[in-house]
N, C-alpha and C positions, 0 to 999 in steps of 0.2 A: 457558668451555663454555656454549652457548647450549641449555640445557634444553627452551626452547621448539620448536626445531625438533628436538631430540633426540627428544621426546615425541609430536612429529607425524610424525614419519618410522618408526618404531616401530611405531604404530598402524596405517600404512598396511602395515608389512611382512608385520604381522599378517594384514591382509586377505588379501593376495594369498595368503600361507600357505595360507589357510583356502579360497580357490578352488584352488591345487593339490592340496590334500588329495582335493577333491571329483573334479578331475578323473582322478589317478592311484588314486583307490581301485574306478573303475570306476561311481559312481553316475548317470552320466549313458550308462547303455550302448544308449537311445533316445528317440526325440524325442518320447513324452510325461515321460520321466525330465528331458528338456533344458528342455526348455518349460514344464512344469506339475509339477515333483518328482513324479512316480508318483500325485499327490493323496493324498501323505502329510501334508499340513505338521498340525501338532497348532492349537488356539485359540488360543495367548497370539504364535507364529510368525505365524500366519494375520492375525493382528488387528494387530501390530505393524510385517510388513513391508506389508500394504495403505497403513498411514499412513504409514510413509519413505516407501514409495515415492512415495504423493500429497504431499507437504507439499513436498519438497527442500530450498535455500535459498533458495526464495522465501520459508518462514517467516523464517529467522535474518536474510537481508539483503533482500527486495523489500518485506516486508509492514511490518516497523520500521521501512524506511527512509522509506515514504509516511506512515504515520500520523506520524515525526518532525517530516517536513516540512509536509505538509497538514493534521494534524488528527485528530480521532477519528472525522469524519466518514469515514476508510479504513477503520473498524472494522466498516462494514458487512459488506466481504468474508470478514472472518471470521466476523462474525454465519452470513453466508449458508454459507460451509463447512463452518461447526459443525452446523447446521441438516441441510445435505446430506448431510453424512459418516451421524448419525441415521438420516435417513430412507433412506439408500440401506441399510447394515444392515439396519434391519427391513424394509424392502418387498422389496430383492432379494439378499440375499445365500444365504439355505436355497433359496428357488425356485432361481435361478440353479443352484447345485451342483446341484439334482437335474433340472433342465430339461436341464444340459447331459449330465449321466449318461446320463440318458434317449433325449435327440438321438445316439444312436449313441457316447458316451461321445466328444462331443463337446472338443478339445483347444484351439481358439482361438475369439475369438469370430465370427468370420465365417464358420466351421466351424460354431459352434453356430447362428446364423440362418438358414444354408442346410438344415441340419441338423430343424433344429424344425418345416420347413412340409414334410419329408421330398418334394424335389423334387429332378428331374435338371440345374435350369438353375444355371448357377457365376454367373452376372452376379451378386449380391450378395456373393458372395465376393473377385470381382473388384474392383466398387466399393468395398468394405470396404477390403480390403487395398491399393489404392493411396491412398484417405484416410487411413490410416496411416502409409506410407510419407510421404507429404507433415505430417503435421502433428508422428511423431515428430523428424521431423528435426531441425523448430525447437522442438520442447520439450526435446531435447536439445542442441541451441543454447543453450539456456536455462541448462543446467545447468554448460556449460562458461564461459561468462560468471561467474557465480557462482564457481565454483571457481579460475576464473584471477585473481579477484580477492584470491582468500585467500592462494593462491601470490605473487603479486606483493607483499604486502601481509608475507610471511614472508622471502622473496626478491628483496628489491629494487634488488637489482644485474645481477637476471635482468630480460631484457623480457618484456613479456605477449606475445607471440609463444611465444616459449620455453616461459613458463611455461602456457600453453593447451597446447602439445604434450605437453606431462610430465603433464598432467593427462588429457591424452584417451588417452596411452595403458595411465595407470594403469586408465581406466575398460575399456579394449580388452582386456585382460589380465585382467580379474577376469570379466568378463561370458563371456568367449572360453574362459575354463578352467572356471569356474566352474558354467553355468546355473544353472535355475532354483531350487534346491534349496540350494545356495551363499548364494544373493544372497537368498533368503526369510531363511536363517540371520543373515548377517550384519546384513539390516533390522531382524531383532528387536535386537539387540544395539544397531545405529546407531541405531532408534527411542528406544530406553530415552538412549542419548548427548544425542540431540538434544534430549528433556523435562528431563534434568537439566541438561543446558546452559542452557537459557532460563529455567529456575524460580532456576536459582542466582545468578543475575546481578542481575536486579531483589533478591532477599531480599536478596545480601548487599549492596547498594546501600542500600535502606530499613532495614534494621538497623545496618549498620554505618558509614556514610558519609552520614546523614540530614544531617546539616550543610550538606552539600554544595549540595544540592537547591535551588534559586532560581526558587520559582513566577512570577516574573515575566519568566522566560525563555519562556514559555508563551504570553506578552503579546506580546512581539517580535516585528516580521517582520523574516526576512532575508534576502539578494538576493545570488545569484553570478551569474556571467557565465560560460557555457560556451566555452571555448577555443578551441573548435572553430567554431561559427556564428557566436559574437558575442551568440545568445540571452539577456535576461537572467532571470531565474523569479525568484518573490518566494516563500517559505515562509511562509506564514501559518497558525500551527497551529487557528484555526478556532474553534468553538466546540463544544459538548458532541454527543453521539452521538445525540440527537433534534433537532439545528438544521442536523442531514446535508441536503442538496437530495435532493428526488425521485428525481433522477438517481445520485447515491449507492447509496440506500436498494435500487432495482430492481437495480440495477448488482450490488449486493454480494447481491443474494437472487438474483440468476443464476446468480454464480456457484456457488453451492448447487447449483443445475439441473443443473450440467457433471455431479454425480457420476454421475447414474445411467447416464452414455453413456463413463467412463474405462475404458479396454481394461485396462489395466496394473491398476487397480485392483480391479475384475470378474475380473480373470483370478484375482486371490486368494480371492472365493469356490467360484471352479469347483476351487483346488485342495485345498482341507478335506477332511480323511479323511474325517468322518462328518457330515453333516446337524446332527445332534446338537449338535454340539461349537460351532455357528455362535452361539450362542445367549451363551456366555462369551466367544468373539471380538467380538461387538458390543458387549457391557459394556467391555473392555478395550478398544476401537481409541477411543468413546463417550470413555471419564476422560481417552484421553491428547490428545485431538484438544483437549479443552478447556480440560485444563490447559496444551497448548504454544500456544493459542493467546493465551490469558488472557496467559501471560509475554511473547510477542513485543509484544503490546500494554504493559505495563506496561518493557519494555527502551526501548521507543520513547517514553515517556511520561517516566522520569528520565532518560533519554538526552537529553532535549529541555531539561531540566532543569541537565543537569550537564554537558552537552558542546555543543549546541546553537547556541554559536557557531564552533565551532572546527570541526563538521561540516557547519554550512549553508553558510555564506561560502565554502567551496571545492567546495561540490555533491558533498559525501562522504557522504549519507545512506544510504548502502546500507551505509556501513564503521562504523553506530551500535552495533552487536552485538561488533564486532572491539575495536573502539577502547575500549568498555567495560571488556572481561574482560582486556586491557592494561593499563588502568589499574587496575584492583581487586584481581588476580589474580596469582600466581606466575607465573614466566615456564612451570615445568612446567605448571602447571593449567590456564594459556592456552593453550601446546600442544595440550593434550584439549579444551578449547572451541573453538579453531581448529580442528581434527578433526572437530570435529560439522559443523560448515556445510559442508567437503568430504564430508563421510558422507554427509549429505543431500543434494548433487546427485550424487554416487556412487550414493546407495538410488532415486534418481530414473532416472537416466539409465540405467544397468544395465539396468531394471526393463522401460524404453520402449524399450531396443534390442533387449531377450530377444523382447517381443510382437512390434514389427514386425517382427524376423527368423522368428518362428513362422509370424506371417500369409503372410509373404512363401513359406517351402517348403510350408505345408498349402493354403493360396488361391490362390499364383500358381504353384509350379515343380512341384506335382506335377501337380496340374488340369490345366494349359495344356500345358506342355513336357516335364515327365519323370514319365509318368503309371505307369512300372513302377521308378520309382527306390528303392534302397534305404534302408532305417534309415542304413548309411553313410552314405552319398550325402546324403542329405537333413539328417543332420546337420555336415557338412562344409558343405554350403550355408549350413546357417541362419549359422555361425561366419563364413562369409567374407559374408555379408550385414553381420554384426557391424561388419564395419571397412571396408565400403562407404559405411553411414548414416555411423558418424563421420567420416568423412572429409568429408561430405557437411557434416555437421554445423558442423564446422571452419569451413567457407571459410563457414557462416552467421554464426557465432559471428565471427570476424574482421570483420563486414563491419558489423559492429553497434557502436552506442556501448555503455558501460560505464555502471555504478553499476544504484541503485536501479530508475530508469525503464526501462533496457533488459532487464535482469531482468523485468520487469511486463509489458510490453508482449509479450514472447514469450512467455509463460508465457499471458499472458492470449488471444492467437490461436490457439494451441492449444487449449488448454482448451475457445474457444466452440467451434474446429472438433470435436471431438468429441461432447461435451456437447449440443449441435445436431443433429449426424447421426444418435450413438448413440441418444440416449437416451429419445425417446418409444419408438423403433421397441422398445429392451428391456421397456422396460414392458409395452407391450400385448403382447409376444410372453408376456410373466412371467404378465398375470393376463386377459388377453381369449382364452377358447378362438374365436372366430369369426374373429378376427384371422389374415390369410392374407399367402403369400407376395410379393403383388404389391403389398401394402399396405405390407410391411417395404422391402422396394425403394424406393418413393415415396419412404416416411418419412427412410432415409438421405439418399438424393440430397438430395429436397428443403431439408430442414436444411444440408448444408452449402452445396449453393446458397445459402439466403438467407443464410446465417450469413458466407459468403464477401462476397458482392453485399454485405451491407450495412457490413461494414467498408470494400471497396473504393473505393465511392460516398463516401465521406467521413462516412455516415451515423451511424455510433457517437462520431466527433469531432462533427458540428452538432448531433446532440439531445443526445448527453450518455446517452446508452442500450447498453448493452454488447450486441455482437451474438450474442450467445447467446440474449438472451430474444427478438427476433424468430426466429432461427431455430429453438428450440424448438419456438415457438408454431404456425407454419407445418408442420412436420416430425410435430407431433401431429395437427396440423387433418387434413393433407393424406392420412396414415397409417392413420386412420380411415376418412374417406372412401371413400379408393379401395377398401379392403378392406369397407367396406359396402355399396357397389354392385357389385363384384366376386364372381366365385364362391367359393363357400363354402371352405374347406379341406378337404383328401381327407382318408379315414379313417386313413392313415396318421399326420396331423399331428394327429388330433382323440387318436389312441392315447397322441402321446404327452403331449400337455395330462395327457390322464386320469392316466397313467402318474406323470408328475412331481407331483402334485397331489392322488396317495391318501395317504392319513395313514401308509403304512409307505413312504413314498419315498426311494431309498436317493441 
């Protein structure tokens, strides 16, 4: 009896359990129920499912698998995550909730931008909601790569074909019965799976199996051959976390930048019952973002240590997490470790199908084409939107290499395209009352412009500069700008600045 998959397949049946519940008890009977759970979720829900949802299995397998192979010089990105998770909390998570209250009790965020400068023109909604549609697709590319690995990796007499199909439509099926209200529950739950997964791995490693450990595995470089090109990559774990290159250090502080422009992530401030409660949500999402990050680093660190040739020499760094809690672990308890790195692109992917299915009925299908559509109607869209992106998502995922890298690499275009378009434009919408609608417009476009143009150009490969911080940089310059020469904001937008912004702001 193979307990490992006994204990993995159990877990998941649970999930799905816990989206039918949701769906047959009637809690999702409209689409801010669907979308935004009613803006009931409590702090410790709130704070927990914002971090599954941000982390996925880019923690367990992209981000162990680069520092295994390259070094602690990758430990910037977490620096800079840690960093951003922080300051995106305290700078916008209470404004946010009460900005979007405020904006008409605003449900998505494209909703809330059009919303906030209280104007009749949809172009930013418009614009919003197809950068969405484009960039969730391949973050949930992201997610399915990840997870058919873990599948494969359980079931390896299934091909990753197969096993990507069983896994996108466990994802189809939880997101589809479930929304928002569901998938916030199960994050908290998957959040707390995934910190104890990666804490437990390195301790019982370093406590129990210290023998093992071979600092001069640390020394070694190792070199596989891709099967596929013929490429050969050399692993050189590098040197210590201040001999990172420039390029590194900016690289990994960008990513930091993305948070304040993450749809999926923002969508969990806007749904907090109370203002109030936001205050013990950032302490809690703050411990766990750094104690899951501290573990992925230290899994990648004895990982390099104690398996390091068995994982370089076949380009398996992305399977240093798996191949671990295999060897350490009962085959049940690897089961539930195995579990977490699916939870995690589960908590991810769900998360980014709910938002752009939201954007898509509140920005594009009631505005443009079914402007007298019902609560029905419009939630029967957002669901069959559900399994349009994945499918969409599918033939990305398929068309992509595997492991470590190709995890990064989508997770990473994503991210600048958001992080780029969103995120000055929320800023200044958060704390500049002068800041007007024509200036939020720019600020998107422009950032994904350059954020786009400069990966395209080859420029994020020749300098060595993640295209997020030029398109940031451009996206804030330019956002400003136009809205300082530009007319002022009506008194309707200056209302609700005030409005969001009195010290009893609900």
């Amino acid at each position: 009896m193979n307990w490992e998959i006994i204990t993995f397949v159990v877990y998941f049946a649970i999930l799905l359990g816990v989206a039918l519940v949701f769906y047959f008890n009637g809690s999702n009977k409209d689409s801010e129920d669907f979308f935004l759970g009613g803006r009931s979720m409590g702090p410790w829900v709130a704070a927990l499912s914002a971090q599954a949802s941000d982390m996925s299995a880019w923690l367990l397998m992209g981000l162990p698998g680069s520092i295994l192979a390259f070094g602690f010089g990758q430990m910037w990105i977490g620096i800079g995550l840690g960093i951003g998770t922080a300051a995106n909390w305290i700078l916008c998570a209470k404004r946010l909730r009460t900005f979007s209250k405020a904006a008409d009790d605003s449900i998505t965020l494209p909703q809330y931008l059009t919303n906030r400068f209280a104007v009749d023109s949809r172009v930013l909604q418009l614009v919003c909601a197809l950068i969405f549609l484009f960039a969730y697709t391949i973050y949930v590319a992201s997610a399915l790569v990840a997870g058919t690995s873990v599948f494969s990796t359980l079931f390896p007499d299934i091909s990753p074909r197969v096993a990507m199909i069983v896994f996108l439509l466990i994802i189809i099926a939880y997101t589809f019965f479930g929304g928002f209200a569901a998938v916030c529950w199960t994050d908290f739950f998957q959040g707390m799976l995934m910190m104890f997964a990666l804490m437990l791995v390195p301790l019982v490693v370093f406590f129990c199996h210290r023998a093992l450990l071979d600092p001069a595995a640390l020394e070694t470089v190792y070199e596989y051959t891709d099967a596929a090109s013929g490429a050969v990559t050399q692993c050189s774990f590098g040197g210590g976390l201040f001999s990172a290159s420039w390029q590194e250090i900016v690289t990994g502080l960008g990513w930091g930048l993305g948070y304040f422009g993450m749809p999926h992530i923002l969508v969990r401030f806007m749904s907090i019952e109370k203002p109030s409660m936001i205050k013990k949500s950032s302490v809690v999402a703050i411990v766990w973002v750094v104690i899951s990050l501290f573990s992925a680093v230290m899994v990648a660190y004895f990982g390099r240590m104690v398996m390091g040739e068995e994982l370089l020499t076949t380009g398996k760094q992305s399977l240093v997490f798996i191949a671990m809690s295999r060897r350490f672990f009962p085959t049940a308890i690897c089961g539930l470790l195995l579990a977490a790195i699916v939870s995690a692109s589960i908590s991810t992917a769900d998360s980014q199908l709910l938002v752009a299915s939201s954007s898509f009925t509140a920005d594009l299908y009631k505005p443009f084409f079914r402007k007298g559509a019902t609560e029905k109607e419009t939630l029967m869209v957002g669901r069959i939107l559900v399994l349009v992106l994945s499918v969409i998502a599918f033939m990305i995922a398929s068309s992509k290499g595997s492991g470590a890298q190709a995890i990064m690499n989508m997770v990473e275009n994503a991210w600048g395209a958001f992080g780029a378009s969103f995120g000055p434009t929320i800023l200044l919408s958060l704390f500049w009352r002068r800041f007007n609608y024509k200036g939020a417009v720019a600020g998107v476009i422009s950032g994904f412009v350059v954020d786009l143009g400069w990966l395209l150009t080859g420029l994020t490969a020749s300098t060595g500069v993640y295209e997020i911080v030029p398109g940031f940089i451009a996206s804030l310059l330019i956002a400003f700008l136009v809205a300082k020469f530009t007319e002022a904001p009506n008194a309707k937008a200056l209302e609700i600045f005030d409005k969001a912004t009195a010290p009893d702001a609900d």
